[in-house]
Every structure is written in C-alpha cells, then in structure tokens.
C-alpha positions as CSV (number, residue, x, y, z in Angstrom):
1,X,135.2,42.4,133.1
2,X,138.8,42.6,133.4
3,X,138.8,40.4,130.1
4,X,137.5,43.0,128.5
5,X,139.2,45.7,129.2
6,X,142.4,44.2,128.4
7,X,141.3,43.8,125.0
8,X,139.9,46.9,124.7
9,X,143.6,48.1,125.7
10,X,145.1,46.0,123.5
11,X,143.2,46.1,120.6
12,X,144.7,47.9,117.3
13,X,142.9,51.6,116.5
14,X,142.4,52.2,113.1
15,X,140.8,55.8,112.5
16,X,137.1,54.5,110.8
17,X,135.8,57.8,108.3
18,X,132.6,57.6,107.8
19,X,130.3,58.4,104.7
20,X,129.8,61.7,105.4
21,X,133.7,61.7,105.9
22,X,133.6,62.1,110.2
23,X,136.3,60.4,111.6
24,X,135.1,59.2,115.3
25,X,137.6,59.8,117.7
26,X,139.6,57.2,119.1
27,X,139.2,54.8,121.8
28,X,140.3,55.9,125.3
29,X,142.4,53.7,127.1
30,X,140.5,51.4,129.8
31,X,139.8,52.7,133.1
32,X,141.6,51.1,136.1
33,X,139.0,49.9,138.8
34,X,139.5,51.0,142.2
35,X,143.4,49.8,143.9
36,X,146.4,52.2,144.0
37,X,146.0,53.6,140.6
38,X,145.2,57.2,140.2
39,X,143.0,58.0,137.0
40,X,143.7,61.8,136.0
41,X,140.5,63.6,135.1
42,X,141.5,65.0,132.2
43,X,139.4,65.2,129.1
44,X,140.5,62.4,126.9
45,X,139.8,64.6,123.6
46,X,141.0,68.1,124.3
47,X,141.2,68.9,120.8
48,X,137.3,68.2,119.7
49,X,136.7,70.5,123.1
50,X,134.9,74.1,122.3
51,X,134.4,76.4,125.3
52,X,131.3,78.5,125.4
53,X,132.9,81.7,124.8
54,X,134.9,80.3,121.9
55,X,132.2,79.0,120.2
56,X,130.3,82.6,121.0
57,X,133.7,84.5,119.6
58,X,133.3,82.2,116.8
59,X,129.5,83.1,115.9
60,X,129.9,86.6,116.4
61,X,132.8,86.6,113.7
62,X,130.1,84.7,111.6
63,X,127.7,87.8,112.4
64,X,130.1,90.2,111.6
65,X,131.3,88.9,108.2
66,X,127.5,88.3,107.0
67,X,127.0,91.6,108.5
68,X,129.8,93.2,106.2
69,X,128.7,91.3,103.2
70,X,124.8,92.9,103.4
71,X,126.3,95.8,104.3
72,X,128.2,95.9,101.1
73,X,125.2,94.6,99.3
74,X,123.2,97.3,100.7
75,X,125.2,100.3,99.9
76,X,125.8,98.7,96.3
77,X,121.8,98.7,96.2
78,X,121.3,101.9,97.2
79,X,124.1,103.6,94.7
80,X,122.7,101.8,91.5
81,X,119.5,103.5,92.8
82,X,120.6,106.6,93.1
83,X,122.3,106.4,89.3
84,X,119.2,104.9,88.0
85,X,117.1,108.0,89.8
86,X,119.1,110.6,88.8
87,X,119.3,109.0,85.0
88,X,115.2,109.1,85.5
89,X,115.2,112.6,86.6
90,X,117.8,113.7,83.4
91,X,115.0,111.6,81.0
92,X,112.6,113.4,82.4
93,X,113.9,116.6,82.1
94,X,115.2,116.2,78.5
95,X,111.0,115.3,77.9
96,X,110.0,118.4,79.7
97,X,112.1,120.4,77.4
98,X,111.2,118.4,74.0
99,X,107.3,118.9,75.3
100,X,108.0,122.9,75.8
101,X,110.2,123.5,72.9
102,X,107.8,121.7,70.0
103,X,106.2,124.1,68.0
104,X,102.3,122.9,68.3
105,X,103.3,123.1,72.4
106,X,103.8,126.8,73.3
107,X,100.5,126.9,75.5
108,X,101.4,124.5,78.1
109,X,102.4,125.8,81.3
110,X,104.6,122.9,83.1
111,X,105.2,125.3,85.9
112,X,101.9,124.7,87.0
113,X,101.2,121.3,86.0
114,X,102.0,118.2,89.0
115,X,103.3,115.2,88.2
116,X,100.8,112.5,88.7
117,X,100.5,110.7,91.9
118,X,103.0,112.9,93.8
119,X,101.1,112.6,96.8
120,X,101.3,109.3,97.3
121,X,104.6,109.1,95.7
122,X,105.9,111.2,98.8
123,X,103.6,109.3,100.9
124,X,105.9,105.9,100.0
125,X,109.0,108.0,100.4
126,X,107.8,109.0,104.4
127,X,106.9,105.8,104.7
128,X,110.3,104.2,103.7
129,X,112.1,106.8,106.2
130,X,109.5,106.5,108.9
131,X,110.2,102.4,108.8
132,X,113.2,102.2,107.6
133,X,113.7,98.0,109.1
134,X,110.4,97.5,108.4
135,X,109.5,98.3,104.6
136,X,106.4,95.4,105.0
137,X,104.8,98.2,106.8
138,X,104.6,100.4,103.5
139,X,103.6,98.1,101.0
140,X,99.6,99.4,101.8
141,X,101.0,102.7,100.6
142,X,103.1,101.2,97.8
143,X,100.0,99.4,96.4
144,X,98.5,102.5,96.6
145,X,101.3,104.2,94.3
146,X,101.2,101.3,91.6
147,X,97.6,101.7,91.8
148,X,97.6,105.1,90.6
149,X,100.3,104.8,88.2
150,X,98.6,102.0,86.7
151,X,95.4,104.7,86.3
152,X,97.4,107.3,85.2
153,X,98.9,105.2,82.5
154,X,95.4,104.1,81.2
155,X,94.2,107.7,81.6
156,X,97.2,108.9,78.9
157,X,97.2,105.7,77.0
158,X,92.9,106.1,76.6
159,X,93.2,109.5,75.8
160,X,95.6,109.2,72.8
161,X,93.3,106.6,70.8
C-alpha cells in the first residue's frame, strides 16, 4: 500500500482534456495513514465548489434575464398588434365610407347594421381577459369565432355569384 501511494505522490500531473473538452481535476496528494501526521480537512478542489445558495443566486439571474427577454417579446407582440388593429379599424373605416358615399348605395343604413360575429368576437375578447395565463382555455370560443367568419365569408362570397 505504501508503494502506491508514493507513486501516486510522485507521479507527474498532466491536465488530460477530454473530447468534450472537460479537463478532470487533478490528483490530490496521498493521504498519510494514521502516525503523528495531521491531515487538514479541507476540500482539495475549492474552486469546482458551488454552494447551494450560489448556485440558487445563479438560477434566479437565469430566470430573471429569460424573464426580461419574454417580457420584451411580449410587449413587442402586443404593440405590432395594436398597430396592425388600429390599421384594421382605419381600412375598415375608409370601406364604410366608400360603401356610404357610392352613388347606387344611398339606402344602406350602417348605423344599424352589426358587424358579423360580434358576439362571439367579444366573447374571445372576455375570454382572453378572463384567462389571461391560460389562452388554451379560449380556444373552444376561438373555434367558435373562425367558425363563423368562415360562414360569414361563404355567405358574402355565395351571395355575389
């Protein structure tokens, strides 16, 4: 045994990297057995040591910058939708008027007229702010939406040929 552990003292360390390019860390010394020597208790690798709260201070950093990020990708989100809403409602405005101002036209009322499917279209927008974590729990509602559009469109669409 004590054969050993000399050469394991003695021997040369060369750091070996791996494939994967981990280098292990090096040989401790040998341990004395029993006599007058002391052996200090010490960690023989402080630096690959993590404490528990460090390695918590470190993952809740990582939260907080993914946090930030799809925050920022969320408000980003939400302002191209607003943009692309309000450039909906101006179209549809600009249609309105073109519809009331054409000269065959001058019997329509659009005052009294509803847009089609705007309960349900205000039935995905409660939804949405009931559930505002959980949009899964709309998509019955949504369906319900596309459905009608998709009717609405054939309705127009059939009526025209």
């Amino acid at each position: 045994m004590l054969a050993l552990q000399d050469r394991l003292a003695t021997r040369s360390i060369r750091p070996q990297v791996t494939s994967d390019g981990f280098k292990p860390p090096p040989v401790s010394p040998a341990i004395p057995q029993g006599g007058t020597e002391s052996y200090s208790a010490v960690h023989p690798y402080p630096e690959f040591t993590v404490t528990a709260y460090k390695m918590q201070q470190l993952k809740e950093q990582e939260l907080q910058v993914q946090d930030q990020y799809w925050q920022k990708r969320l408000n980003n989100l939400q302002l191209t939708h607003e943009r692309i809403n309000r450039i909906l409602q101006e179209e549809y405005k600009r249609a309105m008027d073109e519809v009331t101002s054409a000269k065959g036209n001058k019997n329509i009322n659009l005052d009294t007229t509803t847009p089609a499917c705007g309960p349900d279209k205000e039935k995905v927008l409660r939804c949405y702010q009931e559930n505002p974590k959980e949009i899964m729990k709309c998509s019955v509602v949504v369906e319900e939406f596309n459905h009608c559009v998709d009717k609405c469109r054939c309705d127009l669409i059939s009526a025209g040929c």
